[in-house]
C-alpha positions in Angstrom: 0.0 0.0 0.0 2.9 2.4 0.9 4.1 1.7 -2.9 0.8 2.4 -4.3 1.0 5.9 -2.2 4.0 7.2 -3.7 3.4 5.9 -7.3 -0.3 7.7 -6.9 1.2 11.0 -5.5 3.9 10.8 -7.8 1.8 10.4 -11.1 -1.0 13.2 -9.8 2.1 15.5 -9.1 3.1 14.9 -12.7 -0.5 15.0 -14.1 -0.8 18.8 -12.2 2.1 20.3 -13.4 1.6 19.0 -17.3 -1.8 18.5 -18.0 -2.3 21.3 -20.2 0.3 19.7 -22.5 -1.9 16.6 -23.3 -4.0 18.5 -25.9 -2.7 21.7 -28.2 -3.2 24.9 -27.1 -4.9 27.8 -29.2 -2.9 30.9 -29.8 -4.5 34.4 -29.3 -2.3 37.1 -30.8 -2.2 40.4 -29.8 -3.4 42.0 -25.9 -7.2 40.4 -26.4 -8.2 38.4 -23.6 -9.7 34.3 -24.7 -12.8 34.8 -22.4 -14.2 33.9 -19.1 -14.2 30.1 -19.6 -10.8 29.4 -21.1 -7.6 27.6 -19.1 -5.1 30.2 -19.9 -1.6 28.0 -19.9 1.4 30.7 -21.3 1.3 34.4 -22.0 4.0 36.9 -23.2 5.7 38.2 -26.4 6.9 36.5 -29.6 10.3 37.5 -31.2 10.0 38.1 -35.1 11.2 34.5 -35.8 8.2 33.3 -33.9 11.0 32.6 -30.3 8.5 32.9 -27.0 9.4 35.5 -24.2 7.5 34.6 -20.8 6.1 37.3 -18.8 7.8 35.8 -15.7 11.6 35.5 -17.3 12.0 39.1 -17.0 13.8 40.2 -13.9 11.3 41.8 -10.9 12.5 45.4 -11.4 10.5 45.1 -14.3 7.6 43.9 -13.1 6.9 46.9 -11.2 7.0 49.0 -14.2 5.7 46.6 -17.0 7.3 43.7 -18.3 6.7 44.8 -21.6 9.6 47.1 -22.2 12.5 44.2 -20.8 10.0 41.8 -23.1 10.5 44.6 -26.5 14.6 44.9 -25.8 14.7 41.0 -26.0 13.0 41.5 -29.3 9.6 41.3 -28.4 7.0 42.5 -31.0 3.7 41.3 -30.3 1.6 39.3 -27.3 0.5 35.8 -27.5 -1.5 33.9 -24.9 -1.7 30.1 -25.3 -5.0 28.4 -23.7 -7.5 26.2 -23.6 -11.1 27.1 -24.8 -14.0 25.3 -22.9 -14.4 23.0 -25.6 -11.2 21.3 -25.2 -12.2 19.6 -21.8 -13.3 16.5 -23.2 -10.1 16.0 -25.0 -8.0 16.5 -22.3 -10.1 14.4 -20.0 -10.2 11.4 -22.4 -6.2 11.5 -22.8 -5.6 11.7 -19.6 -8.2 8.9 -18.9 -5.9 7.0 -21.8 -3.0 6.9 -20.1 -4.5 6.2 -16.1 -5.5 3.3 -18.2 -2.6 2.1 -20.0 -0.6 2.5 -16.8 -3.2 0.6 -14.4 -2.9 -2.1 -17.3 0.7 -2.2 -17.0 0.5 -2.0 -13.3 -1.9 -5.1 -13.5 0.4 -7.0 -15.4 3.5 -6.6 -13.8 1.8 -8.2 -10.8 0.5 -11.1 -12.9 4.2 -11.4 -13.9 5.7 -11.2 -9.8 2.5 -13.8 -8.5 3.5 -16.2 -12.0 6.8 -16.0 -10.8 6.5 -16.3 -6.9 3.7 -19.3 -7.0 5.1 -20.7 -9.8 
């Protein structure tokens, strides 16, 4: 049971930080904001060659007077925000359901494979 604890803590922790990976993001370009019942996941600037600047990578002296200027002199030349829209909760919910799956599978097997082995 103790195993079961960590290897459940351990794949919620993981599931928490990077669930917004499991499905594509949309892009909104420019300062609009996606709406009320959107899962906003990055925000900042993009370079001319497309490179992402992060609001949070600039240092805090900045942030008191607008992250946009240290976000221009890195080469910053227009705002993106990456999110989910409400209609991408399904998706992510039936990956993430996919892969609970696959590793209770593989969970289930391995102990086949260790009582096989043990009771012969």
């Amino acid at each position: 049971m103790a195993v079961t604890t960590v290897v459940l803590a351990v794949v919620m922790a993981g599931f928490g930080r990077r669930r917004w990976m499991l499905w594509p993001t949309d892009r909104l370009l420019g300062n609009g904001f996606p709406g009320s019942d959107t899962w906003m996941t990055e925000m900042g600037m993009l370079t001319a060659s497309g490179e992402k600047l992060f609001w949070e990578d600039c240092p805090s002296s900045y942030q008191e007077d607008g992250a946009v200027d240290c976000l221009t002199a890195q080469g910053g030349v227009s705002d993106f925000t990456d999110y989910h829209p409400i209609g991408h909760f399904w998706q992510l919910q039936l990956v993430e359901t996919g892969i609970l799956l696959a590793l209770a599978a593989l969970a289930v097997f391995a102990a086949f494979r260790v009582l096989r082995r043990l009771h012969g």
